[in-house]
N, C-alpha and C positions, 0 to 999 in steps of 0.2 A: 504494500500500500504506500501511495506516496506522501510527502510530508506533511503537503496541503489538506488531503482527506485525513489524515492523522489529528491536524490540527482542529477541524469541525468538527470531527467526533470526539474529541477528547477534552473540547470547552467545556465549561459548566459556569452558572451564575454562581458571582461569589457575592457570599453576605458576611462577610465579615474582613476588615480591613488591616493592614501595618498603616500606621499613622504619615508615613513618609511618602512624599511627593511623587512620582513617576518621575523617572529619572528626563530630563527633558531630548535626548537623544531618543529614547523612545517612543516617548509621546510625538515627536514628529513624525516617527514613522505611523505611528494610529492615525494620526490627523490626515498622512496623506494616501494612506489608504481607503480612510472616509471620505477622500473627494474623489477615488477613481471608483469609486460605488457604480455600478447601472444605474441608468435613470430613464423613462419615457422620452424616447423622441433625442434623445443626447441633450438634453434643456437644464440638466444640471442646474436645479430646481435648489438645491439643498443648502443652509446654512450649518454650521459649526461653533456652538460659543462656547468656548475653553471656560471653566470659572474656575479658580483655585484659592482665590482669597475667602478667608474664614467667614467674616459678615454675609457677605453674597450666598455663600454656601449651605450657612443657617437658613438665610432667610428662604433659597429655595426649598429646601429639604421640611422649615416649618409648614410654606403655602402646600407642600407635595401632603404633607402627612393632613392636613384640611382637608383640603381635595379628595383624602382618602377617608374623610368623615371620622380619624382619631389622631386630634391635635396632638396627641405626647408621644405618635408613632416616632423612629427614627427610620423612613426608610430610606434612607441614603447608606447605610450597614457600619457609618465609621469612614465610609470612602473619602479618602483626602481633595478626590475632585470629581465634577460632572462636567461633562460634555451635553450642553444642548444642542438637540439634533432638531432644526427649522426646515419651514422647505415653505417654494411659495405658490400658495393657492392657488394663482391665474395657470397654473402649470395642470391638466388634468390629473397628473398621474405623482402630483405632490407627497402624497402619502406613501406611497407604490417606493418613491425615490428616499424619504427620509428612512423609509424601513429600509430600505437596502444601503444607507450610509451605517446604519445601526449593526447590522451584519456585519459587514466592514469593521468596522471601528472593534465590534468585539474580536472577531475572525483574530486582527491582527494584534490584539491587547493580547491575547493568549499565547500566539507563536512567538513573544518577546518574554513571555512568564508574569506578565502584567491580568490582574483580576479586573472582572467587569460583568454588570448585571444591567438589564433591560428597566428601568425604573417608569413605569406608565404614569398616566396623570400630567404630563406637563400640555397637555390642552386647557385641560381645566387649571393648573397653574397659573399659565399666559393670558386668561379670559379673565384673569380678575383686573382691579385697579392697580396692585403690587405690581403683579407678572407684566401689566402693558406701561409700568412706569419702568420696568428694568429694562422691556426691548427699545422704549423711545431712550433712553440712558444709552444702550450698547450701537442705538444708530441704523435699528430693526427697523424696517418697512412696516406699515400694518396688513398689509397682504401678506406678510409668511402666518403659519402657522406652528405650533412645537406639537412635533411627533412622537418624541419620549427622550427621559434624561436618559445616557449613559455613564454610570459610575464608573472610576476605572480606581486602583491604587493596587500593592503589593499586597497580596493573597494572605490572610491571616487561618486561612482553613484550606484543606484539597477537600472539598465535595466527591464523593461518589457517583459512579451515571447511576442513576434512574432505568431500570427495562423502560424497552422502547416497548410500544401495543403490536402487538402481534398483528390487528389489522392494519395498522400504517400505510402499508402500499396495498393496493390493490391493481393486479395486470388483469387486462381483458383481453 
């Protein structure tokens, strides 16, 4: 099997973090993985907003854990930073394009030894007065939309796979 296929099956969401930053040699390779992502049409729809400073990071992780209707969640797991993944609406296939920057972005956070989990909810995030005061702040369009955070930092846990379902695939 090759390294690539090694690497997809062998991810897993990490929920639990080392407090230390991604090393930033790394992180550049994530980030430009997440812009050669697929996209509808090549329209390369997709935004990317690094957050690593502490306040910013509270305050998304506090609007995320709202969103998820229990203010004293953490679910951002400890992760030292989030990746918002935007993408812009007039683009039909906007969603289509940020989930597959989210692939990306994890894909290659793993083949570097870097942890990362899917964190939902940054729609509902971004639709508050908070969330559209950060994107008018970071210089956001009001045509993108946020597709989901991705956490990334140094793996405080190795997860076990999960069995896959036995119907998964289905050939006809």
């Amino acid at each position: 099997m090759n390294d690539f296929i090694k690497t997809l099956i062998a991810r897993r969401s990490i929920r639990a973090y080392l407090p230390e930053q991604v090393r930033e040699e790394d992180l550049a390779q994530i980030l430009e993985a997440g812009t050669y992502a697929a996209c509808g049409k090549g329209a390369q729809s997709g935004k990317i907003v690094v957050v690593q400073d502490k306040p910013t990071l509270t305050l998304l992780e506090r609007l995320n854990a709202a969103a998820m209707g229990k203010p004293d969640a953490k679910p951002f797991y400890g992760a030292p930073m989030v990746c918002v993944v935007l993408a812009d609406t007039s683009i039909p296939t906007y969603l289509e394009d940020g989930s597959l920057i989210m692939g990306n972005l994890m894909a290659a956070a793993h083949s570097l030894g870097v942890g990362s989990c899917w964190i939902h909810r940054a729609k509902k995030v971004f639709a508050t007065d908070e969330g559209k005061a950060l994107l008018k702040k970071w210089g956001i369009s009001e045509n993108y939309a946020a597709v989901a955070h991705c956490i990334l930092g140094y793996p405080a846990q190795d997860p076990e796979a999960k069995p896959r379902k036995a119907d998964f695939i289905v050939r006809v």
